[in-house]
N, C-alpha and C positions, 0 to 999 in steps of 0.2 A: 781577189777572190773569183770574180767572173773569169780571171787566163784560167787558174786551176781547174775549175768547172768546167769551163769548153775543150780543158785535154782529157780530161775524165770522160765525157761524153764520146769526144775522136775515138780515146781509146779501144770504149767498147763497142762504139759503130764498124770500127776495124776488125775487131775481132770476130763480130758477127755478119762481116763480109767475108772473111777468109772461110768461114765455115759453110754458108752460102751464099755464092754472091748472087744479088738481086739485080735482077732486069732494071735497064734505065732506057727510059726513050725522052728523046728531047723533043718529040712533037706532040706528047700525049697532053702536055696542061702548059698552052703557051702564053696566059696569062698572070702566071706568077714564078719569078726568079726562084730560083734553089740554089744557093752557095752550099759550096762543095768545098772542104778543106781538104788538101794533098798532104803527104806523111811531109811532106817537103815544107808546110807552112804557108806555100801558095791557096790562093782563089781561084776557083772555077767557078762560072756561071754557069745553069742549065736549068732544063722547066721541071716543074715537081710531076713526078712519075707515079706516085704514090697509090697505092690501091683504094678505090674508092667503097668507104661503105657509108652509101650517102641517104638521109631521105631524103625524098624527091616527092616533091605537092606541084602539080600541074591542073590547073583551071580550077582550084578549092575556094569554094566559097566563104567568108567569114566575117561575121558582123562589123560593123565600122565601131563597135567598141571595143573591140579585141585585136584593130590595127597601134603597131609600135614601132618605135624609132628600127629601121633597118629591113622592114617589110620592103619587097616588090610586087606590086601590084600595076593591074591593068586597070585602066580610066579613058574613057573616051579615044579608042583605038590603038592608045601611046601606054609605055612602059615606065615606070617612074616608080622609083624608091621612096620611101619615107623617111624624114632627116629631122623631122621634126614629129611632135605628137602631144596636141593636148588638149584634154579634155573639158569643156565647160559647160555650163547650165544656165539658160535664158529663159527665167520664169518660165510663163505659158507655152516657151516654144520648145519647149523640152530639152533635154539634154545635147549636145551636139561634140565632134570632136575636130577640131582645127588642126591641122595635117600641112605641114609644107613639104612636097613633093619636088624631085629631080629629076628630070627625062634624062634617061641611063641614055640614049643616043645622041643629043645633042648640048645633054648640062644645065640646058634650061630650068630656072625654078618657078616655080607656082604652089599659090596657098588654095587650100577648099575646104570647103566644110562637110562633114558625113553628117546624117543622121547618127545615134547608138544603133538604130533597129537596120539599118540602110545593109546591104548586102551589096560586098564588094570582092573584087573579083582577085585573090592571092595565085599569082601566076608561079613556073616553073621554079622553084630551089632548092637547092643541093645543100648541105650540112656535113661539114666535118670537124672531127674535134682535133685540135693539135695541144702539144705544152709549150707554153710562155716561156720562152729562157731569159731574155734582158731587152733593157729599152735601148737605143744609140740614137741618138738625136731626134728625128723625129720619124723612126726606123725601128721595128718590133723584131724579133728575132723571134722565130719559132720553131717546135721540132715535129716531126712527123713520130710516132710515139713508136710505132712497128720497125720504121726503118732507119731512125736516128737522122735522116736526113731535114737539115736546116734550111729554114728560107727568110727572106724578107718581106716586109709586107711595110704600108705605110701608118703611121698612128691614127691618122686622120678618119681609117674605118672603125676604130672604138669610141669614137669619139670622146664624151666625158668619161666613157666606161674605163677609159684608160687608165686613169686614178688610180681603181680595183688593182690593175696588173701585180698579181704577186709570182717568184719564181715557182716555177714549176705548177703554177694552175692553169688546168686544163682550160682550154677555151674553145668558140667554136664560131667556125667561119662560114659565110652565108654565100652560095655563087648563081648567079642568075646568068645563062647562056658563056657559062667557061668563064667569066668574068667574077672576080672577089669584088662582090657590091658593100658587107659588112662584115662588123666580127663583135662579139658578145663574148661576155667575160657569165661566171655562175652566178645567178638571181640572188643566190645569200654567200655573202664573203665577210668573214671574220676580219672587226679590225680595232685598233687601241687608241681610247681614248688619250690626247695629250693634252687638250686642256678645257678645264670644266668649271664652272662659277659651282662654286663652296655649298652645299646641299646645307637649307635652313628650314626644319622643321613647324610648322604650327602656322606658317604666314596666312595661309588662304585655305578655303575649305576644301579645294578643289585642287589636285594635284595640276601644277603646270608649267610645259615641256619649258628646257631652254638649249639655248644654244652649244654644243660644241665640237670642236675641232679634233679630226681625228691624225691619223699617223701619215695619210696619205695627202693631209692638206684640204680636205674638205669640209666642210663646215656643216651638220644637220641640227636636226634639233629631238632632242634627249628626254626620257622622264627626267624628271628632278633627281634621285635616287643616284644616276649616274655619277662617277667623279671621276677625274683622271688615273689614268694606269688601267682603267676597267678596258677588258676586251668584250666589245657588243657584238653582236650578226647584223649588220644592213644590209634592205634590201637595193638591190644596186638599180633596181627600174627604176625609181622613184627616190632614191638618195631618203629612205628613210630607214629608221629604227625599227629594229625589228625583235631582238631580245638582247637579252645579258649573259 
């Protein structure tokens, strides 16, 4: 099914080259591969050319409770991504949110702690959305949506979000100084319950969640109501339930 899909897509990338062909420049974005299929079935490599319509936040300030897994932010002189994100509550000491941090220059990791109220400093990124087309090992395949042009990227920047990966949903890639630092799949994805303990009326007064396993292999936790075959909305920040 993915050969037939990826000549349907050639097909009409070709077609809408002969009609206008599109500028390519191999120096414009030399941080991510673009394979290129030839009528011939060969591979080309070259950098993605792609027109940018990006937003772009440069020195925005934003609460350290509004910090999430794929942020870049600036901390005491250095650049470092967020890889981690989570939030706790220490009685009297109020809320705080434990962050383990990557210095994008040398890999280095370190954990810190924000205040909620702490204002911290969300440096230079760029956003684009592209379509998901397939997984290949631990290799995403994506497509530029204007120009049909496909690239690679690694799984490793979705991190858990990768689960979500459905064909053809849009996604959206995060670059801090020409570099692809993350990528983010939509906050609510539709997905099917596969297996669900048997919904038992009258037990307790109080309805309460349990566990189940959806189509992607993830595991949350459900109202009671839920059963298998049901398709839910999770939210994908937080790997929870979100409706029916």
């Amino acid at each position: 099914m993915q050969s037939v899909r990826r000549q349907a897509i050639e097909a009409l990338r070709r077609s809408l080259i002969r009609r206008s062909p599109p500028p390519f420049s191999a120096s414009s974005h030399p941080f991510t591969t673009l394979t290129r299929r030839t009528t011939s079935g060969a591979h080309c490599h070259a950098t993605l050319s792609a027109p940018w319509a990006a937003t772009q936040t440069r020195g925005a300030k934003m609460l350290g409770s509004d910090v999430r897994l794929g942020n870049v932010i600036q901390r005491k002189g250095r650049i470092y991504q967020v890889i981690k994100a989570q939030h706790t509550h220490q009685g009297r000491g109020g809320a705080t949110v434990q962050v383990e941090l990557r210095d994008v220059d040398t890999g280095n990791k370190t954990v810190e702690r924000f205040r909620t109220d702490e204002a911290i400093e969300k440096v230079f990124v760029e956003e684009k959305t592209f379509t998901f087309l397939y997984k290949e090992g631990d290799s995403i395949m994506l497509m530029e949506p204007e120009t049909f042009d496909q690239f690679e990227i690694s799984k490793e920047l979705f991190g858990k979000a990768a689960a979500y990966l459905k064909e053809d949903m849009p996604v959206t890639l995060q670059y801090y100084d020409d570099r692809p630092m993350s990528a983010s799949v939509p906050t609510r994805v539709t997905c099917t319950v596969v297996e669900a303990r048997a919904h038992t009326k009258g037990l307790t007064a109080a309805p309460q969640y349990k566990r189940v396993v959806l189509d992607n292999g993830l595991t949350i936790m459900a109202p009671p109501f839920v059963e298998a075959g049901d398709e839910i909305i999770v939210n994908t920040t937080d790997d929870s339930y979100f409706t029916r």
